[in-house]
C-alpha positions in Angstrom: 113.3 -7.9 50.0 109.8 -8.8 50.8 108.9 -12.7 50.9 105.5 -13.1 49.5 104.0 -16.4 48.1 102.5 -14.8 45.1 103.6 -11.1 44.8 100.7 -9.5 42.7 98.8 -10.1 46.2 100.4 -7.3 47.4 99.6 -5.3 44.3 96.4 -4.2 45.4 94.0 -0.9 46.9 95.7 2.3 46.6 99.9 2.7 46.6 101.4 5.9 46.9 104.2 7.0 44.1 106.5 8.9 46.6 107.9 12.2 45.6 111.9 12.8 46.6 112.6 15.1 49.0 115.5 17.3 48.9 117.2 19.3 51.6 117.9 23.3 51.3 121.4 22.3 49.7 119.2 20.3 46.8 120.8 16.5 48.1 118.3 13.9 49.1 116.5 14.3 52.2 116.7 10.9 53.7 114.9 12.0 57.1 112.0 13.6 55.4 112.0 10.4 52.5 111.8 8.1 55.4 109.6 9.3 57.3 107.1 8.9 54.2 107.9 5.8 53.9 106.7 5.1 57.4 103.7 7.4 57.3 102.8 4.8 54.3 103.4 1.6 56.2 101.2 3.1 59.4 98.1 3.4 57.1 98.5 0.1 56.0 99.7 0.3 52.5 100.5 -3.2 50.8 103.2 -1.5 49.1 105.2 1.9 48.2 106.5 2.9 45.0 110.3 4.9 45.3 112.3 6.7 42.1 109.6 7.1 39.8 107.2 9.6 38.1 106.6 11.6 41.3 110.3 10.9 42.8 111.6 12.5 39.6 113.5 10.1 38.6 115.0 11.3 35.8 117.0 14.4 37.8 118.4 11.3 40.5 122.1 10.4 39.6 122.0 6.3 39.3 124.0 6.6 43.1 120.8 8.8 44.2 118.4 5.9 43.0 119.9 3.0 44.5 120.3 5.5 48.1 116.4 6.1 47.5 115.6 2.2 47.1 117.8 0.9 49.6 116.6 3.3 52.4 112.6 2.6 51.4 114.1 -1.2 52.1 115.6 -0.7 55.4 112.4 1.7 56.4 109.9 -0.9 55.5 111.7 -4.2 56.8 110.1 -6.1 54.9 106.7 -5.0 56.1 105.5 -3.5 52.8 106.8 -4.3 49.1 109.3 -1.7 47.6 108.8 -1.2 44.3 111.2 0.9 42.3 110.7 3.0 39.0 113.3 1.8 36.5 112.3 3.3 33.0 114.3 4.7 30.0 114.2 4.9 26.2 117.3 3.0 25.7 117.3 -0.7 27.1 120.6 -0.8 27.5 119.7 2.0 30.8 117.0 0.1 31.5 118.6 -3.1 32.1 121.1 -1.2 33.9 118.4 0.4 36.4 116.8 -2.8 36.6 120.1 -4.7 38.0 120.6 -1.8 40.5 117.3 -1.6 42.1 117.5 -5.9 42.7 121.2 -5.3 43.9 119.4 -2.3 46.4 116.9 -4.7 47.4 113.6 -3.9 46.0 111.2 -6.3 45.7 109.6 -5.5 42.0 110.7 -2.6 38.9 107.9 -0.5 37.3 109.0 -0.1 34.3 107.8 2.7 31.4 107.5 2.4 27.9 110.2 3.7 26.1 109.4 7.6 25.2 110.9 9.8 22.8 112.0 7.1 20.6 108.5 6.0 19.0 109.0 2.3 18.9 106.9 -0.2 17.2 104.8 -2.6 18.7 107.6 -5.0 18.4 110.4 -3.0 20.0 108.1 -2.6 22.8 108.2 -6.2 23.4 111.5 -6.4 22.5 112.4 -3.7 25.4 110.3 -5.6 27.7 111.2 -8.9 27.2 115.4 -8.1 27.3 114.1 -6.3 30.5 112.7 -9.7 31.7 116.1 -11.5 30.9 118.4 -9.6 33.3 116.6 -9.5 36.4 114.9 -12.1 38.5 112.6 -9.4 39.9 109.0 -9.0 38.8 108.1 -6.4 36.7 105.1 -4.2 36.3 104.3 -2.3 33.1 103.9 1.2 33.2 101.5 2.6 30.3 101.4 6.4 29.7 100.9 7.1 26.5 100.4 11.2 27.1 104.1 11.3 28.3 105.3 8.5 25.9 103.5 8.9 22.5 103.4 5.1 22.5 101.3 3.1 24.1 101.2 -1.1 25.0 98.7 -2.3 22.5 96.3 -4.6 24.1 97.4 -7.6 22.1 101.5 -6.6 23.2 100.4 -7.2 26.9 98.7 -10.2 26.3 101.2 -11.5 25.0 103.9 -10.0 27.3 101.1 -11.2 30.4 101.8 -15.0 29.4 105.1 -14.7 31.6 105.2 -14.5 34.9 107.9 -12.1 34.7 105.0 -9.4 34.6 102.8 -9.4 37.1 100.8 -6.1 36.1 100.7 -3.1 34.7 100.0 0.1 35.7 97.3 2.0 32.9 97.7 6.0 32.9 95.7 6.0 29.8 92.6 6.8 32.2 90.4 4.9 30.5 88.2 3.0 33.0 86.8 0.8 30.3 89.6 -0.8 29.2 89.9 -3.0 32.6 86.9 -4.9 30.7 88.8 -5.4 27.3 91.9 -6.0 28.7 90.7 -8.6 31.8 89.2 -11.7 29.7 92.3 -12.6 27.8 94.9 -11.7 30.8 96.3 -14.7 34.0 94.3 -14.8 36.9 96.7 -13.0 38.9 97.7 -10.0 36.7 97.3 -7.1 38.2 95.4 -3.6 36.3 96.2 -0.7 38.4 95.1 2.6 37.3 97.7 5.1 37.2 95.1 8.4 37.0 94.0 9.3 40.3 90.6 11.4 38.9 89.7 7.8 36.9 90.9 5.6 39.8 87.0 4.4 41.2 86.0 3.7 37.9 88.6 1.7 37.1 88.3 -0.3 40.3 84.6 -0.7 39.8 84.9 -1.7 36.6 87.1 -4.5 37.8 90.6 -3.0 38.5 92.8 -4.2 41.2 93.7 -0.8 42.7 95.8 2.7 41.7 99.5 3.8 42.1 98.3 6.9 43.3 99.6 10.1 43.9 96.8 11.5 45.9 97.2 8.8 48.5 100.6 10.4 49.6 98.4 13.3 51.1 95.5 10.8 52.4 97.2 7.4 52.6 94.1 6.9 55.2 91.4 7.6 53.7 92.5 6.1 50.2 92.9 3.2 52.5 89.2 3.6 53.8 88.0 4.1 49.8 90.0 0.7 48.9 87.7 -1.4 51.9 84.5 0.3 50.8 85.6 -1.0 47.1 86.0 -4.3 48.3 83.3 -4.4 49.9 80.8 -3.5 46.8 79.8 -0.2 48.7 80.4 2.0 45.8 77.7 4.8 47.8 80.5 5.1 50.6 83.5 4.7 48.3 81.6 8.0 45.9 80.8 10.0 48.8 84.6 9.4 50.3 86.4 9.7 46.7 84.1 13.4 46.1 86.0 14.9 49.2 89.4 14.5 47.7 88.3 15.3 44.2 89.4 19.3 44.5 92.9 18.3 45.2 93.0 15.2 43.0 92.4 17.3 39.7 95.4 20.0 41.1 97.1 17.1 41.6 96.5 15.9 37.8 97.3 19.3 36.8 99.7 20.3 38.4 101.9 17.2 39.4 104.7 16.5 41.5 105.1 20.0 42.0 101.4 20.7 43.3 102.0 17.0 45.7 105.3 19.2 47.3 103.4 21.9 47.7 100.7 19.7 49.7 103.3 17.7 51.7 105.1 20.7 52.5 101.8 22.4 53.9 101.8 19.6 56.9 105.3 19.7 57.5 106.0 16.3 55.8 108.7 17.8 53.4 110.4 20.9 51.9 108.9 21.6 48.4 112.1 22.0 46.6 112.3 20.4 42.7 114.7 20.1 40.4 114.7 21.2 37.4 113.7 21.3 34.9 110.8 21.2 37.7 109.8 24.3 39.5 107.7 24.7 42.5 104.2 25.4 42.3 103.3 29.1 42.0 101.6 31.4 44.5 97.8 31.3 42.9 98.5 27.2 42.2 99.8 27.0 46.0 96.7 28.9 47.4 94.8 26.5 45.6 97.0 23.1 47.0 96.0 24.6 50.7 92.2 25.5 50.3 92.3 21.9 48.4 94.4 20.1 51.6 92.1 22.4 54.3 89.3 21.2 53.0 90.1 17.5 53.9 89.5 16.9 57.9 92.6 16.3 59.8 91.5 13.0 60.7 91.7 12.2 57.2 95.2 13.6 56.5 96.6 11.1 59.1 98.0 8.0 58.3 
């Protein structure tokens, strides 16, 4: 576990969700997974983000997960923060997830709004809050309403943001001007991180903290180089640098995890196998993953 005097310091710039690799066999690929783990930590990433929407999560046995957190923890050494995905519609799993990934030694849970389920307002605190009880780790919220059909109301995160159990959420609505909205009534420290690559620089210029990013598995680099142009107010440079990875950003959005395999495989990172109900990407979206990729200069695609 990563020691950090405030935490939600090191949620900040762009943090790559990591897809899982598996081996010909379909088992976990624990070479391949660390070795993008360390491509991550060698471009200078505050933080990496392990069993969640682009690790596929929901095809890893519970034995998988805690294998996938614990060897992001040994990779990083405590150089970067591990945060792991632990998300379900039934609390109950939730907690469960929750104690294994502090047991595995992660440093923080992202944590999904219960889907399928439709809960109220209320039972999305509710969830939340018994989430808060059983682990000492800190959480961040994971809104994404298009894979949900619930969303966290403004007012539930304010109210959730008053403990310092959450330390920020991450907002796949991609809507850029709810950063504004949501800012003025939420703790200094509270992180917003968009969760929607194609929306990410607005949401950071209109006074986000960064993006749990998908694209930034294929350019952890240059998503690195956008982040310090953000920082440093030029919003010319970050445009110019964020229009080059655009192409492959809305496959990416498209497409998902399977389209990112298909990326990572084309520079040897990874196989591209899925589980299913997952499939890999198909021949026409596959062309359009390397034309995409290709088009990025192979200074950029280094870490």
């Amino acid at each position: 576990m990563t020691s950090a005097a405030n935490p939600a310091n090191l949620l900040t710039g762009y943090i790559a969700d990591l897809p899982t690799p598996f081996d010909a066999d379909g088992a976990l690929d624990l070479p391949a997974f660390s070795n993008l783990c360390e491509r991550q930590i060698a471009a200078g990433a505050p933080a990496i983000v392990v069993s969640e929407t682009a690790g596929e999560a929901s095809t890893l046995s519970p034995l998988e997960q805690d294998t996938i957190i614990r060897t992001a923890v040994e990779v990083s050494h405590g150089r970067v923060w591990v945060i792991a995905g632990a998300g379900s519609n039934a609390t109950s799993k939730t907690i469960a997830l929750a104690r294994r990934a502090e047991a595995a030694g992660a440093d923080a849970i992202l944590s999904v709004v219960p889907y399928y389920n439709k809960p109220t307002q209320s039972g999305i605190e509710a969830h939340f809050r018994s989430i808060a009880d059983s682990t000492e780790l800190p959480i961040i919220l994971h809104d994404v309403p298009a894979r949900t059909n619930r969303e966290i109301a403004d007012a539930t995160l304010w109210r959730l943001a008053k403990s310092h159990r959450f330390i920020g959420l991450k907002d796949s609505t991609g809507d850029a001007s709810r950063v504004a909205r949501l800012r003025q009534h939420l703790p200094a420290g509270f992180r917003l991180m968009s969760g929607d690559d194609a929306s990410a620089l607005g949401y950071i210029a209109s006074g986000g903290d960064g993006c749990i990013s998908m694209i930034s598995n294929v350019v952890p680099g240059l998503c690195r180089t956008i982040s310090a142009c953000c920082w440093n107010e030029n919003w010319q440079a970050a445009r110019a640098l964020h229009r080059r990875v655009a192409p492959l950003e809305a496959l990416l959005s498209r497409e998902g995890t399977p389209a990112l395999k298909a990326a990572l495989s084309g520079l040897g990172l990874m196989r591209g196998d899925l589980r299913l109900p997952l499939v890999g990407a198909d021949s026409a979206v596959a062309r359009e993953v390397a034309r995409a990729v290709a088009a990025i200069t192979e200074q950029d695609l280094g870490a």
